[in-house]
Backbone as a chain_set.jsonl record, in Angstrom:
{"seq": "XXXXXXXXXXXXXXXXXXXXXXXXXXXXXXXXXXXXXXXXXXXXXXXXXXXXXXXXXXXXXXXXXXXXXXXXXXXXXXXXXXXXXXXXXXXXXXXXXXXXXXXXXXXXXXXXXXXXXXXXXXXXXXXXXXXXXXXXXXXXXXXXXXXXXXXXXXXXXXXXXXXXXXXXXXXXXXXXXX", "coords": {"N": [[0.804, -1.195, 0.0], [1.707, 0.969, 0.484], [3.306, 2.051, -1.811], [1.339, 2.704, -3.412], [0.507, 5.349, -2.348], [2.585, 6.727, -2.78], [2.481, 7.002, -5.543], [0.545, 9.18, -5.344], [0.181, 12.683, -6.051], [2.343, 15.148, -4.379], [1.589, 17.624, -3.962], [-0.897, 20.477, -4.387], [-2.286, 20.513, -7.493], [-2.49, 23.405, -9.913], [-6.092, 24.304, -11.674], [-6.164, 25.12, -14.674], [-8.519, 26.877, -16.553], [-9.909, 26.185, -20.075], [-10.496, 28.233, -22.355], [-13.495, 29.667, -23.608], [-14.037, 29.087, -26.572], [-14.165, 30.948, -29.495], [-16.869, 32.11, -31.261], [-20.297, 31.558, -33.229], [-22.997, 32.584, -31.786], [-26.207, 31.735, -31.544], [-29.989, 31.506, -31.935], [-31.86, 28.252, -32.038], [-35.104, 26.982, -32.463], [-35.597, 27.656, -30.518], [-33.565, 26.812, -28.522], [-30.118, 27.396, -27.573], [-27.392, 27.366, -29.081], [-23.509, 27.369, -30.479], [-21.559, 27.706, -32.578], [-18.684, 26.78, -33.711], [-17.365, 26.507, -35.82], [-16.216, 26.848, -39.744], [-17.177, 29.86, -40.555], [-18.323, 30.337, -42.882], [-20.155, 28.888, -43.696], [-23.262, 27.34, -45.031], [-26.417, 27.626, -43.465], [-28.107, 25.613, -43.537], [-26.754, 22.996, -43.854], [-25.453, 23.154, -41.4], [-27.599, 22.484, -39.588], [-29.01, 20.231, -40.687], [-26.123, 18.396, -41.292], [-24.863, 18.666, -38.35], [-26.839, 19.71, -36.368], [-28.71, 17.326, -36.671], [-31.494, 18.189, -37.624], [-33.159, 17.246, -40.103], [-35.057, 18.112, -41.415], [-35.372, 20.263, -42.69], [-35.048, 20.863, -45.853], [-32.509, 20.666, -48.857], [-32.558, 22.235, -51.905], [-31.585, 22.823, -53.896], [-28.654, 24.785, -54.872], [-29.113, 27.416, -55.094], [-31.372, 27.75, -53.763], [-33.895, 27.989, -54.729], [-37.205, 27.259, -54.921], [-38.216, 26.842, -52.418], [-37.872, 24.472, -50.518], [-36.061, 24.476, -49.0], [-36.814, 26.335, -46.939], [-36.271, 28.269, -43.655], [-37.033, 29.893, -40.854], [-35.824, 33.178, -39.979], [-35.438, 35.132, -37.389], [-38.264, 35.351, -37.531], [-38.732, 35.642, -40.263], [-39.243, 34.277, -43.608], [-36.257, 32.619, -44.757], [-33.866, 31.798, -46.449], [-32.072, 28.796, -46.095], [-29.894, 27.66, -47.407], [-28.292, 29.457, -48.615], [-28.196, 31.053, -46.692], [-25.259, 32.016, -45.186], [-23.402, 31.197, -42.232], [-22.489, 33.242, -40.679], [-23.619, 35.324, -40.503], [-26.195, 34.85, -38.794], [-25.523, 35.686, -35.853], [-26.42, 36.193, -33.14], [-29.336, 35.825, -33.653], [-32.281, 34.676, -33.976], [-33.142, 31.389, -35.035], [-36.098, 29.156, -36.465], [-36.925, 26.463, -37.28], [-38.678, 23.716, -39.645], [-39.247, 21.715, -37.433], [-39.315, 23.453, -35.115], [-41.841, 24.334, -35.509], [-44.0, 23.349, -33.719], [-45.083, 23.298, -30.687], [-43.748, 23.23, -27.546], [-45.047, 21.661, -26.109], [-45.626, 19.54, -27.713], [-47.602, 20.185, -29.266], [-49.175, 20.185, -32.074], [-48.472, 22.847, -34.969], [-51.1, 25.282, -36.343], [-50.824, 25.381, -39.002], [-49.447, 23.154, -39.445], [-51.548, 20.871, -38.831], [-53.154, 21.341, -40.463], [-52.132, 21.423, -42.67], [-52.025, 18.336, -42.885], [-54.789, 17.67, -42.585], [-56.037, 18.467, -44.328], [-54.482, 16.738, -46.457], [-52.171, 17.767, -48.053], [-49.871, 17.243, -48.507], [-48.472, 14.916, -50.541], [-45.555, 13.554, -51.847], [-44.065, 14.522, -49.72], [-41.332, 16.357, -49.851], [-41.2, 18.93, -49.988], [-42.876, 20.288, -48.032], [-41.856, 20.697, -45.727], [-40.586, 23.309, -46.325], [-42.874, 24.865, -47.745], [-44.52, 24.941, -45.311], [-43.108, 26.094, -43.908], [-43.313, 28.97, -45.201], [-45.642, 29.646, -45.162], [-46.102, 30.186, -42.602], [-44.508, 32.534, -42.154], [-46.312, 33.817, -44.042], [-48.425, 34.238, -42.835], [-47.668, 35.429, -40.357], [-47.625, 38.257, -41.318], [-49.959, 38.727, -42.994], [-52.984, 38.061, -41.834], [-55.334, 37.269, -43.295], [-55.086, 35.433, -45.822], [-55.05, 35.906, -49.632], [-56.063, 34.008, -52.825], [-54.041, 35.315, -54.146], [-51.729, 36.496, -52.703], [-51.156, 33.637, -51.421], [-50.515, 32.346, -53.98], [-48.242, 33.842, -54.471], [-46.3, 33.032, -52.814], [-42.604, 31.496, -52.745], [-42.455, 28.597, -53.15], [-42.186, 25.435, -54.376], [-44.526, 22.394, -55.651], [-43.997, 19.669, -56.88], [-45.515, 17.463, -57.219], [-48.226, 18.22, -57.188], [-49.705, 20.085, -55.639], [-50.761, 22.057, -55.093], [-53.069, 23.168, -54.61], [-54.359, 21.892, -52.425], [-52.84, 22.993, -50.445], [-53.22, 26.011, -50.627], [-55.793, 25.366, -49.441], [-54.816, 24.482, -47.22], [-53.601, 26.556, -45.864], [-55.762, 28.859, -46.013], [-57.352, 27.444, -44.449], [-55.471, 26.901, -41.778], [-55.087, 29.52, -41.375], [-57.633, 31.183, -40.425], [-58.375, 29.43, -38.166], [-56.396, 30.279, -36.494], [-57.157, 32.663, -36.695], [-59.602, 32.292, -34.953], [-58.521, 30.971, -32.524], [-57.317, 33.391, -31.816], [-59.319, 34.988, -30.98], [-60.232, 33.885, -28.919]], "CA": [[0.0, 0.0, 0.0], [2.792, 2.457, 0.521], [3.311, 2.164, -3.12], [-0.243, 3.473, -4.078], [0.532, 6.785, -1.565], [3.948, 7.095, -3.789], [2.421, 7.439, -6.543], [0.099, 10.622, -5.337], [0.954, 13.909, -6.201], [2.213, 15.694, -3.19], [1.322, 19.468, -4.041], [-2.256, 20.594, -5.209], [-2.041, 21.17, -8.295], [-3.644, 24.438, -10.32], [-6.359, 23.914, -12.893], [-6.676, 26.072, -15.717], [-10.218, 26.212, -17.085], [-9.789, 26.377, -21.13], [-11.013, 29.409, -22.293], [-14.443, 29.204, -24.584], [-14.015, 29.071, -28.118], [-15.088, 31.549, -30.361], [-17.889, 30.927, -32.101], [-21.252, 32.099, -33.725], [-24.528, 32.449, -30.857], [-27.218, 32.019, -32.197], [-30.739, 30.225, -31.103], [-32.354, 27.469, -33.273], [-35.411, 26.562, -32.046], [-36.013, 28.173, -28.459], [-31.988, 26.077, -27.807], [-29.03, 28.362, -27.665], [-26.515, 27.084, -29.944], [-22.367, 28.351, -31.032], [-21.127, 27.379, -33.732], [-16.97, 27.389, -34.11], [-16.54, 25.91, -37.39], [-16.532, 27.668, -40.754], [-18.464, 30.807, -40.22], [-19.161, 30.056, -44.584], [-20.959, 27.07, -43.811], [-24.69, 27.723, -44.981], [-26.982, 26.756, -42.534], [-28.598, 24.327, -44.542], [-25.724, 21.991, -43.321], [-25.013, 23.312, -39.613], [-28.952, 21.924, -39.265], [-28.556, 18.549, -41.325], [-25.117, 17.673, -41.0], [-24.052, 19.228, -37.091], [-27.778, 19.307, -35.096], [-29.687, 16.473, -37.256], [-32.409, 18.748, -38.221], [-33.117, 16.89, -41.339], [-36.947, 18.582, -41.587], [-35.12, 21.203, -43.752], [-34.566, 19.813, -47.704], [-31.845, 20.808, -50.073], [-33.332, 22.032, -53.308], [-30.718, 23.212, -55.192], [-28.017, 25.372, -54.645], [-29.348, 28.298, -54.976], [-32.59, 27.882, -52.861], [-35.092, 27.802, -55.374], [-38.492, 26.297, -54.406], [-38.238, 26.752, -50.78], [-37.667, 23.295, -49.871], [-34.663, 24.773, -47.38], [-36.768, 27.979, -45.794], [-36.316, 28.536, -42.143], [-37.51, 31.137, -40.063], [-34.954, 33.864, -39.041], [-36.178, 36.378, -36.875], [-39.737, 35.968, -37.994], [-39.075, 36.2, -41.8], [-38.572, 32.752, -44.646], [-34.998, 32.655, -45.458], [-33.243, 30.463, -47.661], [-30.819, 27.887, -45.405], [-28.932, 27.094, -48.294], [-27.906, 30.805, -49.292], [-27.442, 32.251, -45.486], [-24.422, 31.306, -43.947], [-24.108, 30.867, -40.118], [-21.495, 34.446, -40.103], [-24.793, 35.841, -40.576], [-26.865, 34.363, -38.139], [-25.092, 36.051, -34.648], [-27.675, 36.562, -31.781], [-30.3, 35.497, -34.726], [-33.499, 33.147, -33.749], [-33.82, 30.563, -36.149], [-37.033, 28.281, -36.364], [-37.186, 25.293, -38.085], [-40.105, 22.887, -39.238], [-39.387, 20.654, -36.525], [-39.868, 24.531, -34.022], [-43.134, 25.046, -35.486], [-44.896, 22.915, -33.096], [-44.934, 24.267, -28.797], [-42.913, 22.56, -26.761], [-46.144, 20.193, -25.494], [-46.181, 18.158, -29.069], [-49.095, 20.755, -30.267], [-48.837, 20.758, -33.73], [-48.885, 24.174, -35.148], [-51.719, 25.275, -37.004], [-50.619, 25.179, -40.202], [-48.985, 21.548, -39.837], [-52.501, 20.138, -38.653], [-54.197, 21.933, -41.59], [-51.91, 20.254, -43.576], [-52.687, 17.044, -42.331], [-56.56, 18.243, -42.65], [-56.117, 18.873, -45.849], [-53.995, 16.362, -47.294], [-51.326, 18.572, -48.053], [-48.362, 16.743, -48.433], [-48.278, 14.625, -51.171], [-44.298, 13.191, -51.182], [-43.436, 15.075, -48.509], [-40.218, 16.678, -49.66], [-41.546, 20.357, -50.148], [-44.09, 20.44, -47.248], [-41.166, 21.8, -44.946], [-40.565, 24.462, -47.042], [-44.378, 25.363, -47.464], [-45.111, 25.307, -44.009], [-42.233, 27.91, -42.877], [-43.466, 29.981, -46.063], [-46.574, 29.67, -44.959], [-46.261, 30.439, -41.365], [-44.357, 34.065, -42.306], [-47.138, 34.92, -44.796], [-49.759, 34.446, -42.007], [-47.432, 36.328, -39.344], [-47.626, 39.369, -42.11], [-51.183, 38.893, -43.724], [-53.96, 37.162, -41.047], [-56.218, 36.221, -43.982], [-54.478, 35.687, -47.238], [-55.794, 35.714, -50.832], [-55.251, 32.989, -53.04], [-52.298, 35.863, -54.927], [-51.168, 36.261, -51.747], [-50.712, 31.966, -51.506], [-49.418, 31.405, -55.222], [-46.765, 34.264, -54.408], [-44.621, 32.277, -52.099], [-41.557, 30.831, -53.292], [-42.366, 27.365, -52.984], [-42.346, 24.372, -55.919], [-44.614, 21.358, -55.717], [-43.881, 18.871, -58.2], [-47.135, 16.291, -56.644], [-49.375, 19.039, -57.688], [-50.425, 19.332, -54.139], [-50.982, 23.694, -54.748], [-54.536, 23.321, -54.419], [-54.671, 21.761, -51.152], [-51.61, 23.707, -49.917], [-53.6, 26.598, -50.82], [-56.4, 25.05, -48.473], [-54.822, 24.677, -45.669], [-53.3, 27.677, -45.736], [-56.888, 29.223, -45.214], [-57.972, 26.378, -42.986], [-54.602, 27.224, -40.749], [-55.679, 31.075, -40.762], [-59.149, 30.855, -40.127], [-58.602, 28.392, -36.552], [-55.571, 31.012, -35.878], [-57.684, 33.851, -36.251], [-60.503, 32.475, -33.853], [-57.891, 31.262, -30.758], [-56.89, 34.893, -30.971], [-60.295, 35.762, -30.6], [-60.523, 33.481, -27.696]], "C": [[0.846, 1.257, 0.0], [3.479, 2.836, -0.585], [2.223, 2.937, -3.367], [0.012, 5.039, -3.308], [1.765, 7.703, -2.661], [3.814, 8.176, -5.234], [0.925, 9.012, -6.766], [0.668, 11.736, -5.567], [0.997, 14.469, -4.675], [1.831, 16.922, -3.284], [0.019, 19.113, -4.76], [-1.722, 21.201, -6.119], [-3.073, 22.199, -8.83], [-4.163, 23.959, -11.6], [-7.052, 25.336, -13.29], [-7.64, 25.773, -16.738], [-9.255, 27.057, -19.199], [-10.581, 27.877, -21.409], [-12.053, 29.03, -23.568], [-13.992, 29.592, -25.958], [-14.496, 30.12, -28.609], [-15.729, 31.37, -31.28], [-18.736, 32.663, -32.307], [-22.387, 31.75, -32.7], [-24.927, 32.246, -31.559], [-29.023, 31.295, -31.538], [-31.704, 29.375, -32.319], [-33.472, 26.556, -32.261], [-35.996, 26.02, -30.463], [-34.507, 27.592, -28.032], [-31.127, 26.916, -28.244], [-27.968, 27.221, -28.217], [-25.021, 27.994, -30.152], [-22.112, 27.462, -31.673], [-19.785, 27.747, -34.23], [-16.493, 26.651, -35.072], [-16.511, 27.16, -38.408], [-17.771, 28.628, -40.594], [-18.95, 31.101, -41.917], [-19.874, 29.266, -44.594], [-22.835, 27.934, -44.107], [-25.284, 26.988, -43.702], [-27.734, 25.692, -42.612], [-27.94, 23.037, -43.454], [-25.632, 21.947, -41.941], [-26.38, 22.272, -39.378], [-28.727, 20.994, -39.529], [-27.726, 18.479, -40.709], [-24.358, 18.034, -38.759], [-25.091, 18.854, -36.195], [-28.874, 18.427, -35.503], [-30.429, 17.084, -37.152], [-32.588, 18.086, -39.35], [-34.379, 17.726, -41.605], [-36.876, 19.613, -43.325], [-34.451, 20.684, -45.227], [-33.477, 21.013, -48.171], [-32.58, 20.701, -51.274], [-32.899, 22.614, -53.868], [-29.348, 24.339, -54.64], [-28.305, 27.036, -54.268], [-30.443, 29.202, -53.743], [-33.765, 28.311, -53.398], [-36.149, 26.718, -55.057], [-38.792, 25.933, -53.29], [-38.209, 25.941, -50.308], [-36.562, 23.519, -48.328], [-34.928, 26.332, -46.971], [-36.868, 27.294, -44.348], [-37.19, 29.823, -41.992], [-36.289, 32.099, -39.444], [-35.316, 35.333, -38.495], [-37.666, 36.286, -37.12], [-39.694, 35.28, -39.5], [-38.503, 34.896, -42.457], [-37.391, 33.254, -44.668], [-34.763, 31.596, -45.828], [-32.124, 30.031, -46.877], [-30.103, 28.03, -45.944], [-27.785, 28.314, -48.497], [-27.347, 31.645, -47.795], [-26.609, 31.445, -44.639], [-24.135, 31.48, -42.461], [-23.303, 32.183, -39.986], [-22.801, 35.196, -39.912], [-26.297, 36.27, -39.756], [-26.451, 34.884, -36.31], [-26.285, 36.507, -34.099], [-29.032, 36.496, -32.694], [-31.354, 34.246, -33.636], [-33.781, 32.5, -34.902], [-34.957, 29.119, -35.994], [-37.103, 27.196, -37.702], [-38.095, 24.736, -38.37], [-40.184, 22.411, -37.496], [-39.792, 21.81, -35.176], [-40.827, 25.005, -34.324], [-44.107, 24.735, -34.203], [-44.545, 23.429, -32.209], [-44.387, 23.158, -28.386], [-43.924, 21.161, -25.671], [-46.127, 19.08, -26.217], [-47.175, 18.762, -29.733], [-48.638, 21.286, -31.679], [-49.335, 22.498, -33.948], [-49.794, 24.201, -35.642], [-52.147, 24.775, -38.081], [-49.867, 23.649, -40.118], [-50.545, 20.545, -39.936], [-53.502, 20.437, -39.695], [-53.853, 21.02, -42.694], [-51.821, 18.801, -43.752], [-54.224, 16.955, -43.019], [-56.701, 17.481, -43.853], [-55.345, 18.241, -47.432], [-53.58, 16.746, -48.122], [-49.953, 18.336, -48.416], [-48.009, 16.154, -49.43], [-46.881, 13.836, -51.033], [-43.68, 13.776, -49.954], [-42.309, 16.059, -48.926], [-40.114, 18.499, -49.538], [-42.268, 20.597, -48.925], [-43.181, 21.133, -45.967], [-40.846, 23.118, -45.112], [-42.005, 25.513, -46.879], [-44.832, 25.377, -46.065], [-44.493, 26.592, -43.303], [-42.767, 28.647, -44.008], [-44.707, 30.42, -45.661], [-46.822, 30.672, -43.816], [-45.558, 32.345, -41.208], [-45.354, 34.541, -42.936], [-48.139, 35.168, -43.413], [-49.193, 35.124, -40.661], [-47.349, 38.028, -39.797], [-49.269, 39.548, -42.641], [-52.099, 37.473, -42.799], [-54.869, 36.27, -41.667], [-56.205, 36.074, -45.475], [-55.282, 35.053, -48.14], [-55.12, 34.57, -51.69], [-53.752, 33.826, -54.018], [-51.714, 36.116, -54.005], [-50.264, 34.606, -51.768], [-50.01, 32.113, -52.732], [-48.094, 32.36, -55.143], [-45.405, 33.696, -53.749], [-44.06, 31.236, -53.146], [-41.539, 29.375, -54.001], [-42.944, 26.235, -54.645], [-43.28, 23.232, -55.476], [-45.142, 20.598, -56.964], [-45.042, 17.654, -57.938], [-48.053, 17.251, -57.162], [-50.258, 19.53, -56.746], [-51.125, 21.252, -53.657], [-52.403, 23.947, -54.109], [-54.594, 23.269, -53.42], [-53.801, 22.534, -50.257], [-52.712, 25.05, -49.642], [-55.211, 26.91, -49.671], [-55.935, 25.294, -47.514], [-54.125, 25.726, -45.265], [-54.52, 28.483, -45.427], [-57.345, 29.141, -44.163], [-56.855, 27.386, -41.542], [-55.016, 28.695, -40.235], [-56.619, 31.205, -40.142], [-58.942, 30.003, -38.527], [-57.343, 29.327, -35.916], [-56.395, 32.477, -35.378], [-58.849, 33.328, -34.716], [-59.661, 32.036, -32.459], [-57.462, 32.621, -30.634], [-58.24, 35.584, -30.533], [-60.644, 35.507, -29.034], [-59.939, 33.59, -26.343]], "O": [[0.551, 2.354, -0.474], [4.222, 3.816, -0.535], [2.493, 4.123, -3.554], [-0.456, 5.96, -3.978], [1.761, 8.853, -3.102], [4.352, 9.17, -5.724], [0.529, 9.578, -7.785], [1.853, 11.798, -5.238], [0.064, 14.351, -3.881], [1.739, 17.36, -2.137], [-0.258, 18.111, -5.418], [-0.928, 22.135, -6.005], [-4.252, 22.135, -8.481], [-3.479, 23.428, -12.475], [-7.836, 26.146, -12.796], [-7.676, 24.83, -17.529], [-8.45, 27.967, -19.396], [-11.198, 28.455, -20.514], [-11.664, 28.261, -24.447], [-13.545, 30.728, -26.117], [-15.569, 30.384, -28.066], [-15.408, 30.591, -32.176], [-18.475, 33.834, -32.029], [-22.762, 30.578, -32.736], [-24.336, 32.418, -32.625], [-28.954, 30.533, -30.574], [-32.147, 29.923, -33.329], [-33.079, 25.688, -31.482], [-36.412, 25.076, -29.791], [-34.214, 28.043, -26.925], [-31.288, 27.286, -29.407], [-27.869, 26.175, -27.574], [-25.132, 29.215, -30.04], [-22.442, 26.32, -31.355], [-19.587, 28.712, -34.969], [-15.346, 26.209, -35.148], [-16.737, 28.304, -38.014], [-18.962, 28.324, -40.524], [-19.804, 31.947, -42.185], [-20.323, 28.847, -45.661], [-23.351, 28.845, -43.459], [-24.785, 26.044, -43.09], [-27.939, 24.919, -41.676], [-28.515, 22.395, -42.576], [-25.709, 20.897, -41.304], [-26.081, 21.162, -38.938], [-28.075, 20.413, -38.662], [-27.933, 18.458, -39.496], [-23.411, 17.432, -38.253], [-24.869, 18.003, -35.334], [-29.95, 18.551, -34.917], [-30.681, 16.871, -35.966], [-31.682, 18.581, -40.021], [-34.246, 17.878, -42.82], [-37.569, 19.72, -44.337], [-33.345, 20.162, -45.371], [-33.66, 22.181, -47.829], [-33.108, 19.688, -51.73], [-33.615, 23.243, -54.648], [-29.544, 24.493, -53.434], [-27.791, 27.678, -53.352], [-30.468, 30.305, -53.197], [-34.608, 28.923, -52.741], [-35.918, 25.512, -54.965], [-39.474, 24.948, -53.011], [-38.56, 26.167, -49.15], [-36.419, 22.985, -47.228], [-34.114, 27.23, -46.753], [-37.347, 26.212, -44.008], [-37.813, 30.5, -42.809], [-35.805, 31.72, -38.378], [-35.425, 36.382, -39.13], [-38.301, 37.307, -36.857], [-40.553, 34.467, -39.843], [-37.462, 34.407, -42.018], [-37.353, 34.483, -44.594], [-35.355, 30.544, -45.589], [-31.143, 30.775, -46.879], [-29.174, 28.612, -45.385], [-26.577, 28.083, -48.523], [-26.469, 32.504, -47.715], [-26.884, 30.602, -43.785], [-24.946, 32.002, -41.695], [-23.377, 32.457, -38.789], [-22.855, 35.752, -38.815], [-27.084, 37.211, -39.85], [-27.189, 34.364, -35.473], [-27.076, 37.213, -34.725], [-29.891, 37.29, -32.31], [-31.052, 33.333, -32.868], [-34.575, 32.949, -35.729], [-34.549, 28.116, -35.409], [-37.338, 27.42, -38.89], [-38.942, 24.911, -37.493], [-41.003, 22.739, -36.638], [-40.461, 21.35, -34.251], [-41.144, 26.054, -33.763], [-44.844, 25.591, -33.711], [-43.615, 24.209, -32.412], [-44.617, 22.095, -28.962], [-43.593, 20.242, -24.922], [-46.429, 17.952, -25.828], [-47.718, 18.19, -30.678], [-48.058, 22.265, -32.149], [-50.191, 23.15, -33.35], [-50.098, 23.02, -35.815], [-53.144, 24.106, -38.351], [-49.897, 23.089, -41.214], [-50.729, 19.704, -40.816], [-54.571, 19.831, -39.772], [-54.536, 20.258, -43.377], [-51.535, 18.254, -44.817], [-54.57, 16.156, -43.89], [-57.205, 16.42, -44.221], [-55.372, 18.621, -48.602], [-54.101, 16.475, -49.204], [-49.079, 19.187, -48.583], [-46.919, 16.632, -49.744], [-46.868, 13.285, -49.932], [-42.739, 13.248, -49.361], [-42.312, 16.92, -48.047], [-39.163, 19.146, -49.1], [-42.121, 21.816, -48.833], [-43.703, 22.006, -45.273], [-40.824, 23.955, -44.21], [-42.158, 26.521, -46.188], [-45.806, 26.11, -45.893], [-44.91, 27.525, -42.615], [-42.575, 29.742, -43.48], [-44.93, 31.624, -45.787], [-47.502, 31.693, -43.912], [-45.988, 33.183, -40.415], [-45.61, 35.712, -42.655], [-48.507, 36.299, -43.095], [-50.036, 35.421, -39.814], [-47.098, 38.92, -38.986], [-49.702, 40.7, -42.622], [-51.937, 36.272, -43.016], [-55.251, 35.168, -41.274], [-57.087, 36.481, -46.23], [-56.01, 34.085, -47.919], [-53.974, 34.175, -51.475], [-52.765, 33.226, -54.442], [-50.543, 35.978, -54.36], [-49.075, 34.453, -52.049], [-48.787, 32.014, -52.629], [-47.022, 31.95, -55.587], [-44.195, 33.792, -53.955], [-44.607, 30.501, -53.968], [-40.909, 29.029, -55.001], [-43.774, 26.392, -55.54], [-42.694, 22.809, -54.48], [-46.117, 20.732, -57.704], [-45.232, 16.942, -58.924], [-48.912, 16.628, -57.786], [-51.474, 19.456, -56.925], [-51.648, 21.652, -52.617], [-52.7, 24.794, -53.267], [-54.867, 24.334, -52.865], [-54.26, 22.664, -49.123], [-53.086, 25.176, -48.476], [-55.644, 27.983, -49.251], [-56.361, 26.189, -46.783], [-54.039, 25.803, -44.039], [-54.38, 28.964, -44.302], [-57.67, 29.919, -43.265], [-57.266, 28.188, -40.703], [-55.225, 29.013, -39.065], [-56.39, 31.402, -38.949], [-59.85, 30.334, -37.765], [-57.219, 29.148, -34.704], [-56.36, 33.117, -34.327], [-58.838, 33.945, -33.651], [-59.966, 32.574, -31.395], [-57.231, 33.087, -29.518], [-58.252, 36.596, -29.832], [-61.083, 36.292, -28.194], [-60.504, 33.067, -25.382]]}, "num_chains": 1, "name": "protein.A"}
């Protein structure tokens, strides 16, 4: 046993705390997030490839057809196109932050449910954050209002999109009444 004492250090030693990284704040999804990689990285990727967000699609490079809008601050943006230097003390909402923190689908997700809305699925993330800024700007949108957003679906699915985009307004407007 007087071996095992041997091999203690006799002095306390001092610990030096690392010092934090510099990085990019930001919050994604009510969760505070930094980000110390490539401050070029679109956010497209930080979401997919860094905090498995998959909800958000890749649809081209450019960010045509809104398959990869978010929410930043409020307003659609294009993932693909805004990189994370961009994004400092930013709120970004995702599909997957539409719903409340209970499991209550948002409006507009359960509309599109309703309303059989979805078709393949691969656009319906897109259309829902496009959605969810028009109706935080315009309470009871027209259908030139609806065909103006960004968004592509190749299922043909505009019509019902176009539905529940009403539907979703219409059950938003009356809990505010309530």
């Amino acid at each position: 046993m007087a071996q095992d004492h041997a091999a203690l250090p006799t002095k306390p030693t001092e610990i030096v705390p690392t010092p934090v990284r510099p990085g990019i704040d930001l919050e994604i999804n009510g969760e505070h997030f930094r980000h110390t990689g490539d401050p070029a990285m679109p956010l497209l990727w930080y979401l997919r490839d860094v905090l498995r967000l998959d909800g958000t699609k890749y649809g081209g490079e450019h960010g045509d057809g809104g398959a990869d809008l978010v929410l930043v601050n409020g307003k659609a943006t294009s993932a693909i196109t805004t990189p994370m230097s961009k994004l400092a003390g930013k709120q970004v909402t995702t599909v997957e932050g539409l719903a409340n923190g209970k499991g209550d689908l948002h409006p507009l997700q359960q509309a599109f449910i309703d309303e059989d809305a979805i078709g393949c699925g691969y656009c319906t993330p897109g259309w829902l954050i496009a959605s969810a800024d028009l109706l935080n700007r315009i309470k009871e949108p027209s259908d030139n209002d609806i065909d103006a957003l960004p968004n592509l679906c190749r299922c043909g699915c505009q019509t019902r999109v176009r539905k529940a985009i009403k539907r979703a307004a219409a059950t938003m407007k009356q809990g505010a009444k309530a």
